[in-house]
C-alpha positions, 0 to 999 in steps of 0.5 A: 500500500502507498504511503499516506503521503503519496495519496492524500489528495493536492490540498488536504493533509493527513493532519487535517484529515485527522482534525476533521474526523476528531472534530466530527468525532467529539460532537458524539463523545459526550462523556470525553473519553475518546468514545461514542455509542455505535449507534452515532457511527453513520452520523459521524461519517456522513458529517464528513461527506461520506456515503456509505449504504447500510451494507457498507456501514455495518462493515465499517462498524465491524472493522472499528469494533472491539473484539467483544462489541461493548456499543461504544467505538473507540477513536484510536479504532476509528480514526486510521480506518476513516483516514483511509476512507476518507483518502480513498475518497470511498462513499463518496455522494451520488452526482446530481445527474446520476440521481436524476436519471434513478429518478427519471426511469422511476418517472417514465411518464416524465411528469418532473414528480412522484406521487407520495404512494409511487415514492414509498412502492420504490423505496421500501419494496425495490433494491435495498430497501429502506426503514420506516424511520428512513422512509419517515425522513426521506417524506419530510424531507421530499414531500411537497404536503400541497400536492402529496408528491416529491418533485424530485429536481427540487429535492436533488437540489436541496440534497446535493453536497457541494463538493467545491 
């Protein structure tokens, strides 16, 4: 494997890397022992632009877990594999084109949205599907309560990460 030197990326250092993960990681270290409930661990890599599915997460999790898993991950565990995550430049977003296209085959009619009804057959029936506490989250988020759909340019945009 390179060395870190040789792969971190031409306007962020390892060190600054090491600063946001340790920022990220203390917000959820409420008793300051360099610790966090596993249950914050997704809510810690998405803080830092990854986007892991459930499937990788879980496998991330195991990778920083303590042999014996106690429900907390310790930040000497965590912080060299999300280094090398975040160097890898793994889990990275979906670009704003490909979302509009999953969007569109959904769409074939090509109305710009989907029903409230068609977003949730998708969502919880087709591919990996989501929670009902996902599937809760994504409607607030996407519903227009108006016309009880998801006009899904809107909701792209709002979702997008800029990466600039």
């Amino acid at each position: 494997m390179a060395d870190a030197k040789e792969r971190e990326g031409p306007d962020i250092t390892v060190a600054e890397f090491h600063k946001k993960i340790k920022d990220a990681f203390e917000v959820f270290d409420h008793e300051a022992n360099n610790t966090v409930d596993v249950r914050e661990i997704g809510t810690i890599i998405r803080s830092l632009g990854c986007c892991p599915s459930e499937g990788e997460l879980h496998d991330l999790i195991a990778e920083v877990e303590e042999e014996e898993p106690t429900g907390y991950i310790r930040f000497e565990k965590f912080l060299p594999v999300m280094t090398e995550v975040l160097l890898e430049r793994r889990y990275r977003p979906i670009p704003e084109d490909i979302l509009l296209r999953a969007f569109e085959v959904l769409d074939p009619s090509k109305r710009g949205f989907l029903l409230k009804e068609e977003l949730i057959k998708y969502m919880t029936e087709e591919g990996e599907p989501f929670s009902q506490e996902e599937m809760e989250e994504m409607l607030s988020a996407a519903i227009d309560p108006e016309s009880n759909s998801v006009h899904y340019k809107d909701y792209i945009a709002m979702m997008v990460i800029d990466e600039s």
